[in-house]
PASEBA-1860 file (N, C-alpha, C; in nm, 3 decimals):
! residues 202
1> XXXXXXXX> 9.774/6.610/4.175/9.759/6.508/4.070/9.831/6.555/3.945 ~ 9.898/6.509/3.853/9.963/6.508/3.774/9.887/6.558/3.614 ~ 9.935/6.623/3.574/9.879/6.661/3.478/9.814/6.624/3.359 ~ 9.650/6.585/3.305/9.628/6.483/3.256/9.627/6.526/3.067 ~ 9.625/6.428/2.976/9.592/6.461/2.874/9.463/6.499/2.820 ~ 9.418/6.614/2.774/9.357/6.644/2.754/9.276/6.590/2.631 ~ 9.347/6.482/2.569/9.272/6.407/2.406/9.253/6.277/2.487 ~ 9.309/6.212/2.562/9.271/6.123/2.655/9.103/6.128/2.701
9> XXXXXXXX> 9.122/6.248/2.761/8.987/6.292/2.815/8.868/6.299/2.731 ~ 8.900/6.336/2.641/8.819/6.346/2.525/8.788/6.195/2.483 ~ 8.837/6.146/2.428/8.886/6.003/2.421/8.771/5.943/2.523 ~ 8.787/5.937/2.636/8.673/5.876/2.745/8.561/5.856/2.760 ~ 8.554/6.076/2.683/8.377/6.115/2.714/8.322/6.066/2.597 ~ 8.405/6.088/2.488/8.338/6.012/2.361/8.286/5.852/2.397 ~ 8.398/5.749/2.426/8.378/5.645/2.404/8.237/5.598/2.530 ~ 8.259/5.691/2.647/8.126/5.620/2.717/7.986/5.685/2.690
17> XXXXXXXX> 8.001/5.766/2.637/7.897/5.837/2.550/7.819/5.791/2.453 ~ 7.894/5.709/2.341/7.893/5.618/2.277/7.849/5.513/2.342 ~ 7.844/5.451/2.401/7.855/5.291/2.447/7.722/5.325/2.541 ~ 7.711/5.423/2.625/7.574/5.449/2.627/7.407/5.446/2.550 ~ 7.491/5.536/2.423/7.381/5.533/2.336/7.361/5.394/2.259 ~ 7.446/5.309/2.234/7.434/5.175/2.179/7.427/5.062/2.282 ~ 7.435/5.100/2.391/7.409/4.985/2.506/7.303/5.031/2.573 ~ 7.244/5.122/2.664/7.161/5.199/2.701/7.200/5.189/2.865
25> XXXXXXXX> 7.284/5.165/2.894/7.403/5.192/3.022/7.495/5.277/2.987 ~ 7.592/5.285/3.121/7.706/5.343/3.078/7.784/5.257/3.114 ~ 7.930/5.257/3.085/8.031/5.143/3.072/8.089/5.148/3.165 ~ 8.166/5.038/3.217/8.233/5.026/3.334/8.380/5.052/3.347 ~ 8.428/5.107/3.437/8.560/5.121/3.441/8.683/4.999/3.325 ~ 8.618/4.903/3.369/8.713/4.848/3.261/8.660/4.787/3.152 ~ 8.509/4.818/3.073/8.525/4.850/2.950/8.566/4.949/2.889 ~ 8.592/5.078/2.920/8.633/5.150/2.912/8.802/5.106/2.871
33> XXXXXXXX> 8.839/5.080/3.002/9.004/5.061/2.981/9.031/4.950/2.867 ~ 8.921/4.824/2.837/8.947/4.786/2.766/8.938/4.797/2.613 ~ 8.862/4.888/2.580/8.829/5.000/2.471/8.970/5.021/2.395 ~ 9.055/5.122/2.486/9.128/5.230/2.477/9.245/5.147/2.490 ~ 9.222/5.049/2.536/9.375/4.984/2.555/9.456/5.071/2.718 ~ 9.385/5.059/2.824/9.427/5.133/2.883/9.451/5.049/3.023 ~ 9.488/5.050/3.136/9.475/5.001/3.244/9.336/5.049/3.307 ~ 9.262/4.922/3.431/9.158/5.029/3.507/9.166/5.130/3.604
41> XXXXXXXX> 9.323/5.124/3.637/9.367/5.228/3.732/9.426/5.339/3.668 ~ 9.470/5.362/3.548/9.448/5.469/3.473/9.312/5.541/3.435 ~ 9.211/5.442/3.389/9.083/5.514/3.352/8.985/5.613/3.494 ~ 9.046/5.494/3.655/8.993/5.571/3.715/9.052/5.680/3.780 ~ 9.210/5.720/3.742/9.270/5.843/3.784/9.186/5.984/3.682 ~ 9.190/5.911/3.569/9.114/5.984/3.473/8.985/6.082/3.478 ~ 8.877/5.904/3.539/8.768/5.981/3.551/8.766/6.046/3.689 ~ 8.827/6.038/3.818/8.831/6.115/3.886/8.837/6.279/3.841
49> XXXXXXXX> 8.976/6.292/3.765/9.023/6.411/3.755/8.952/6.498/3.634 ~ 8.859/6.373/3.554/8.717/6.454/3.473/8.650/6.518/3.532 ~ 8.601/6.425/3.679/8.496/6.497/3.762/8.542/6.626/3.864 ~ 8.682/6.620/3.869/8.722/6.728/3.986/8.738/6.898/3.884 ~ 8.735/6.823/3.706/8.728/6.981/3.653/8.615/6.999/3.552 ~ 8.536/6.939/3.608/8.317/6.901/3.553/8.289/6.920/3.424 ~ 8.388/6.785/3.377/8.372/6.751/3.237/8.269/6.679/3.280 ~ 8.250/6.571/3.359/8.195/6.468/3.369/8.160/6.462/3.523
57> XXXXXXXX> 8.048/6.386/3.549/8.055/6.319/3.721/8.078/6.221/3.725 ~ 8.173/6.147/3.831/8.204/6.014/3.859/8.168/6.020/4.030 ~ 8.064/5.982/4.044/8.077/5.975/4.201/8.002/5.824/4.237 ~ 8.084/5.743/4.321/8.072/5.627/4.382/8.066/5.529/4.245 ~ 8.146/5.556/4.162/8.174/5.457/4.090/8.071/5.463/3.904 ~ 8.008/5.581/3.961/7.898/5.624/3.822/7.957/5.681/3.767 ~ 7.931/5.683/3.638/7.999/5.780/3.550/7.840/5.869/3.506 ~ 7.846/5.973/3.449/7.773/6.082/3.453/7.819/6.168/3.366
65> XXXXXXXX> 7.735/6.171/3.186/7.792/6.293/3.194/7.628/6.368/3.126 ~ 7.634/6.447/3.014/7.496/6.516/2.991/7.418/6.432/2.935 ~ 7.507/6.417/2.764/7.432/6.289/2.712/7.371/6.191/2.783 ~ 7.475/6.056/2.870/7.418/5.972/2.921/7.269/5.983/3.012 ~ 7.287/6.105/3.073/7.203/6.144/3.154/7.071/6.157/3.107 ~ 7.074/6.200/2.953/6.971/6.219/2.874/6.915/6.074/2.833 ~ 7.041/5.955/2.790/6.972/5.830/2.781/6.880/5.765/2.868 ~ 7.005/5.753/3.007/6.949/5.679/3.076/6.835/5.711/3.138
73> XXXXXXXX> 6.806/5.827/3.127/6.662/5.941/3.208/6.538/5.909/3.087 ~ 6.562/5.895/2.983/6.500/5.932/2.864/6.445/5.783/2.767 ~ 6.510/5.699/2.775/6.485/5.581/2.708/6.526/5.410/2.812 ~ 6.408/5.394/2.713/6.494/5.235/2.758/6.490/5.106/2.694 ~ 6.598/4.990/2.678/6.588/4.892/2.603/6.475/4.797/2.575 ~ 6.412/4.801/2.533/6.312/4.655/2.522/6.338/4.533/2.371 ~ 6.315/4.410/2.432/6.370/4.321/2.323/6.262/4.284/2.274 ~ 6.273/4.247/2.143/6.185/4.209/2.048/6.150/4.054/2.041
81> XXXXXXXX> 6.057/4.003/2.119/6.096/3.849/2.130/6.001/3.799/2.044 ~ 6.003/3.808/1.909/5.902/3.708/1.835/5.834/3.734/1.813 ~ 5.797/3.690/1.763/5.608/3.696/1.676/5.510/3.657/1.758 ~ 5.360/3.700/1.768/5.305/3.623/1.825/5.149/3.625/1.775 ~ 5.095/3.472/1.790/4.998/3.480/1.660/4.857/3.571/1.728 ~ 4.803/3.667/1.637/4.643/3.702/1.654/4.548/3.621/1.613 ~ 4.566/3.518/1.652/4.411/3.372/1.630/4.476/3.271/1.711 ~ 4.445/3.151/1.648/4.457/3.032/1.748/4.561/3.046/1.841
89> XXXXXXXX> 4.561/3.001/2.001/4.697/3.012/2.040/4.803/2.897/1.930 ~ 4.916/2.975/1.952/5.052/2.852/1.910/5.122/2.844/1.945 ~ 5.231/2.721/1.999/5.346/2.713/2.138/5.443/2.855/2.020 ~ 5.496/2.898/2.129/5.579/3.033/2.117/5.685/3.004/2.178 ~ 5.818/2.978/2.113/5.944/3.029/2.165/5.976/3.140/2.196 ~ 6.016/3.205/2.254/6.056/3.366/2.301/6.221/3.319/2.218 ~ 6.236/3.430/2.151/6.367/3.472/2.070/6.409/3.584/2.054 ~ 6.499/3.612/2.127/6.515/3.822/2.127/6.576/3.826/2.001
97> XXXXXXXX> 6.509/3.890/1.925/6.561/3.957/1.760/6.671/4.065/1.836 ~ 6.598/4.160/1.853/6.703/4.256/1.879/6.665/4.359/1.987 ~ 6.686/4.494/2.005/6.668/4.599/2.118/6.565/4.683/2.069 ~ 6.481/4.757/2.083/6.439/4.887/2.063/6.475/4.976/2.176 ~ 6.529/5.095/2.153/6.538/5.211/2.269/6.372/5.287/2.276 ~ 6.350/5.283/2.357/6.204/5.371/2.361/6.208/5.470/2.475 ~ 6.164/5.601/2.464/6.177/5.661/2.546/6.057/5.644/2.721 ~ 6.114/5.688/2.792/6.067/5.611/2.901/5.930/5.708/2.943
105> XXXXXXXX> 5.923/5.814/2.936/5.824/5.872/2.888/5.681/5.843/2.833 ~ 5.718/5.739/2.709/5.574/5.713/2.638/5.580/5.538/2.674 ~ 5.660/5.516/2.753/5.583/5.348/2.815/5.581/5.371/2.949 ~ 5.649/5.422/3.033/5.609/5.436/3.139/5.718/5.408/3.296 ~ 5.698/5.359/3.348/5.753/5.240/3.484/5.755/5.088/3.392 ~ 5.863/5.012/3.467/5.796/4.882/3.432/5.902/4.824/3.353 ~ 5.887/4.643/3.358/5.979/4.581/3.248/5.894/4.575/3.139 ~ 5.938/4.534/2.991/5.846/4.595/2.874/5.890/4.445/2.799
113> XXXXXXXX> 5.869/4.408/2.699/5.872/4.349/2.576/5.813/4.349/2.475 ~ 5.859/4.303/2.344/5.777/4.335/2.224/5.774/4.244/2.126 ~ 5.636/4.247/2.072/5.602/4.116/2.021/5.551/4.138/1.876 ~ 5.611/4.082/1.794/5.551/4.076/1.634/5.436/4.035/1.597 ~ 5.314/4.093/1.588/5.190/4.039/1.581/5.191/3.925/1.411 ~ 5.152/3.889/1.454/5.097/3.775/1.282/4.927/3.692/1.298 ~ 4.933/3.763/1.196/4.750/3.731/1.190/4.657/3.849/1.172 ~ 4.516/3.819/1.154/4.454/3.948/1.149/4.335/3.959/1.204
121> XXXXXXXX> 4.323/3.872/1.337/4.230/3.858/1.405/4.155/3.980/1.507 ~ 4.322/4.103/1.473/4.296/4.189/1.624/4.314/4.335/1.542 ~ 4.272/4.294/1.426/4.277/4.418/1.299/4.141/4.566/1.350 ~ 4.045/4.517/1.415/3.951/4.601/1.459/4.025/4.730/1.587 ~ 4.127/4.625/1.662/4.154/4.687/1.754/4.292/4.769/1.725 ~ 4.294/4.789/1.588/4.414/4.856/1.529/4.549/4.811/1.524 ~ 4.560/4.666/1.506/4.671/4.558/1.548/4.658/4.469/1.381 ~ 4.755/4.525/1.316/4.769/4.436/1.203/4.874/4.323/1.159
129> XXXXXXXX> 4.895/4.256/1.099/4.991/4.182/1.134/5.112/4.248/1.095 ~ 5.234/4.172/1.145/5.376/4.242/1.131/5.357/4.434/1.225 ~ 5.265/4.398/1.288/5.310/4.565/1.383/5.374/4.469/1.502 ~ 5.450/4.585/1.570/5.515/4.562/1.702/5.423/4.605/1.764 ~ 5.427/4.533/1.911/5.344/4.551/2.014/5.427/4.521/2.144 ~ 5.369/4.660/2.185/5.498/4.675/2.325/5.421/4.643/2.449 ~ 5.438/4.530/2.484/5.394/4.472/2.619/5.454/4.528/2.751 ~ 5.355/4.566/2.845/5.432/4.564/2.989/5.425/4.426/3.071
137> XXXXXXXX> 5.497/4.390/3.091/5.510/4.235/3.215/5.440/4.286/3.303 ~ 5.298/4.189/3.302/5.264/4.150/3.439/5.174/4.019/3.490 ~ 5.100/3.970/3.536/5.044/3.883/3.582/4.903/3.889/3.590 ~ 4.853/4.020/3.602/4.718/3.998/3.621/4.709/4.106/3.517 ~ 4.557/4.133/3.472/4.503/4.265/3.404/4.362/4.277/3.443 ~ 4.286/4.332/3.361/4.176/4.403/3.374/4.084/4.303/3.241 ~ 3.916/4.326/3.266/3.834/4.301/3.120/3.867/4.465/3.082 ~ 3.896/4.408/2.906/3.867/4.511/2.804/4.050/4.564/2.777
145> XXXXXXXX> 4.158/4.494/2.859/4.258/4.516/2.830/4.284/4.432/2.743 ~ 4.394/4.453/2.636/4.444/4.355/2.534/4.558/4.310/2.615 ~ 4.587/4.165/2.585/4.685/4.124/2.690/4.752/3.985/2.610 ~ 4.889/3.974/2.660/4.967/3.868/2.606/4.923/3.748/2.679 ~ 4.887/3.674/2.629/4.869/3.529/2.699/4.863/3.400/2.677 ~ 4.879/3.295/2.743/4.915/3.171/2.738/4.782/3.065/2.753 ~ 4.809/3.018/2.686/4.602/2.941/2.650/4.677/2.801/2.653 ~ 4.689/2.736/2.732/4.689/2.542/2.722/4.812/2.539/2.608
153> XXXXXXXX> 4.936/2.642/2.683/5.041/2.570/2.633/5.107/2.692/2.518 ~ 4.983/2.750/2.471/5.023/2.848/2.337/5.028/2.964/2.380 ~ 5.086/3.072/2.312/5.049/3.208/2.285/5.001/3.298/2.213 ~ 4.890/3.409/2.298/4.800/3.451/2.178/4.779/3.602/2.239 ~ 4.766/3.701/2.168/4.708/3.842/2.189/4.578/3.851/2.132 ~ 4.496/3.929/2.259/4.384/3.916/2.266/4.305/4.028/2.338 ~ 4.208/4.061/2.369/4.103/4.116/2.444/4.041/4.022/2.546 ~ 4.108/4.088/2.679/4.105/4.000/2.780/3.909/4.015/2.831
161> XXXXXXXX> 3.837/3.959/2.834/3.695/3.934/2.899/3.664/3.844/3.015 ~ 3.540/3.870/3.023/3.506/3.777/3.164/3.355/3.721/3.141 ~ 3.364/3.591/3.162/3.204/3.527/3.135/3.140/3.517/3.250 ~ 3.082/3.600/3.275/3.005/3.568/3.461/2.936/3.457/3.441 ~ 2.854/3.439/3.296/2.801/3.267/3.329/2.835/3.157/3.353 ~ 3.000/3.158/3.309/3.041/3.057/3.303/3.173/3.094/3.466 ~ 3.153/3.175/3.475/3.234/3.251/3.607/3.438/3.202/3.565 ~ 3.448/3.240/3.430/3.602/3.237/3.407/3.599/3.336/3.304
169> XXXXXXXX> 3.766/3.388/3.270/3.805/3.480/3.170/3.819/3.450/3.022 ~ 3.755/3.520/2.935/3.784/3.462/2.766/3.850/3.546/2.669 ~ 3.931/3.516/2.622/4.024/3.614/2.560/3.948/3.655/2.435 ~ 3.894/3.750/2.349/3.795/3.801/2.260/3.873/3.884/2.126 ~ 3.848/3.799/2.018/3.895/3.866/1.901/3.843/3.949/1.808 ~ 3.914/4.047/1.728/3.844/4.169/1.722/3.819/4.191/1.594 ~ 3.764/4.076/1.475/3.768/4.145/1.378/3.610/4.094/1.315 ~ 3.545/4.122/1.312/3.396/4.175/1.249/3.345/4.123/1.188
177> XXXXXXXX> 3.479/4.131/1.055/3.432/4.083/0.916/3.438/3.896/0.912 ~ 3.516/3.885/0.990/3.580/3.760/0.979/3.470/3.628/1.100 ~ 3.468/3.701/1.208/3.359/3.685/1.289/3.448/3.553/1.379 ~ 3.590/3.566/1.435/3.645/3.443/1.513/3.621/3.417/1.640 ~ 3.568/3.294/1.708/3.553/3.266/1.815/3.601/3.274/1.914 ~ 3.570/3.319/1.998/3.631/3.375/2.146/3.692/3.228/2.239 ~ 3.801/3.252/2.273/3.927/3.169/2.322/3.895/3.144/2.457 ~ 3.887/3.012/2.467/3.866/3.014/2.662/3.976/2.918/2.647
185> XXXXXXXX> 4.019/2.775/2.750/4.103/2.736/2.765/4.106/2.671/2.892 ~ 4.183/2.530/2.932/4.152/2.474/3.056/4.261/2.567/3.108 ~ 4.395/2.644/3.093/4.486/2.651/3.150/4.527/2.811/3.069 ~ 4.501/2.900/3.141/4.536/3.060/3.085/4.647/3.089/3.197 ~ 4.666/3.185/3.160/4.821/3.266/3.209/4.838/3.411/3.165 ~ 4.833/3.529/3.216/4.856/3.665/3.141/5.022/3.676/3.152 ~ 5.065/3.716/2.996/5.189/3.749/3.036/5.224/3.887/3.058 ~ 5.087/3.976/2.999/5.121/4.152/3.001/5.032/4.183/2.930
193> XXXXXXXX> 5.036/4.320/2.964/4.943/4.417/2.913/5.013/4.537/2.824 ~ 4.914/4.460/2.635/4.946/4.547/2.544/4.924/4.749/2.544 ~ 5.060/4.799/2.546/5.055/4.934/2.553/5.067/5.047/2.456 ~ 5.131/4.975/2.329/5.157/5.059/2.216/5.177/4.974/2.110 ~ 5.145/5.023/1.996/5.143/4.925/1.888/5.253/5.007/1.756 ~ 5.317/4.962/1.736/5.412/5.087/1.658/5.375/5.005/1.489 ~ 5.344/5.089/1.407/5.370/5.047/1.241/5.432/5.087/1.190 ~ 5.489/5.003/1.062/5.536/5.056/0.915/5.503/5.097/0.858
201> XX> 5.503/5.212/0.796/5.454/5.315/0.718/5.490/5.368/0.573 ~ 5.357/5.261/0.499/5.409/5.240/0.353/5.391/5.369/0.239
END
């Protein structure tokens, strides 16, 4: 193989390195080439001949190098879709604001989302308004989990319960002082189960 440039190379590991940490992938052969202004059959003579002198691994089409390895092992994207009220349910558009990287570590397995609390119904359970709240997607939960859910149309975070008298689930709000009535509904839906609550810190 022909002798490669060595600022080229450099050039590569930077840019997918980069594009890792701001995408939370790594880039494809021809974003890459399209980056650099390069062809994709140049980038992949390239990254071959990265991996044959272990700058980098490219095997079956992955690119690999320490950093990325550290992203993609280490974090992961979740979108910020909205606000969502702590009291009455209210119809909820889902709107991705933007990404958070979170490390994969402190959420776990799983698809995630995150939701802007507003209200101060769930203030007992350490949920004030304007905190993020990092949901895991799922369908069912548990009593005594806080959980995203859909009440006759709306959306509301809550303390998921169970009325054996009435033999259905009631979503239960947590603040004391205020004393708000517990949420039942002809038509519920769980969308996930609340896992972390992140604040601003004034």
């Amino acid at each position: 193989m022909r002798s490669k440039s060595k600022e080229l190379m450099t050039k590569i590991q930077q840019y997918a390195e980069q594009f890792c940490i701001s995408n939370l992938k790594t880039p494809s052969t021809g974003e890459i080439a399209k980056a650099l202004r390069l062809s994709k059959a140049t980038v992949h003579n390239y990254l071959k001949a990265m991996d044959e002198e272990g700058i980098l691994s490219y095997q079956g089409g992955e690119l690999r190098t320490r950093v990325t390895q550290q992203v993609n092992c280490e974090q992961v994207g979740i979108p910020i879709a909205g606000a969502i009220p702590c009291g009455t349910p209210e119809e909820e558009v889902e709107n991705i604001e933007e990404y958070i990287a979170m490390p994969r570590a402190v959420v776990g397995d799983g698809e995630f989302f995150i939701l802007r609390a507003s209200g101060d119904s769930m203030v007992d359970a350490g949920i004030d308004s304007g905190d993020l709240v990092v949901v895991r997607k799922q369908l069912e939960a548990s009593p005594g989990q806080i959980v995203a859910a859909l009440v006759d149309g709306g959306s509301t975070l809550k303390r998921l319960g169970y009325d054996d008298e009435a033999d259905r689930f009631v979503l239960y709000p947590e603040n004391k002082e205020k004393n708000y009535a517990p949420i039942t509904g002809h038509s519920m839906s769980i969308q996930g189960v609340a896992i972390r609550v992140m604040k601003e810190l004034g």
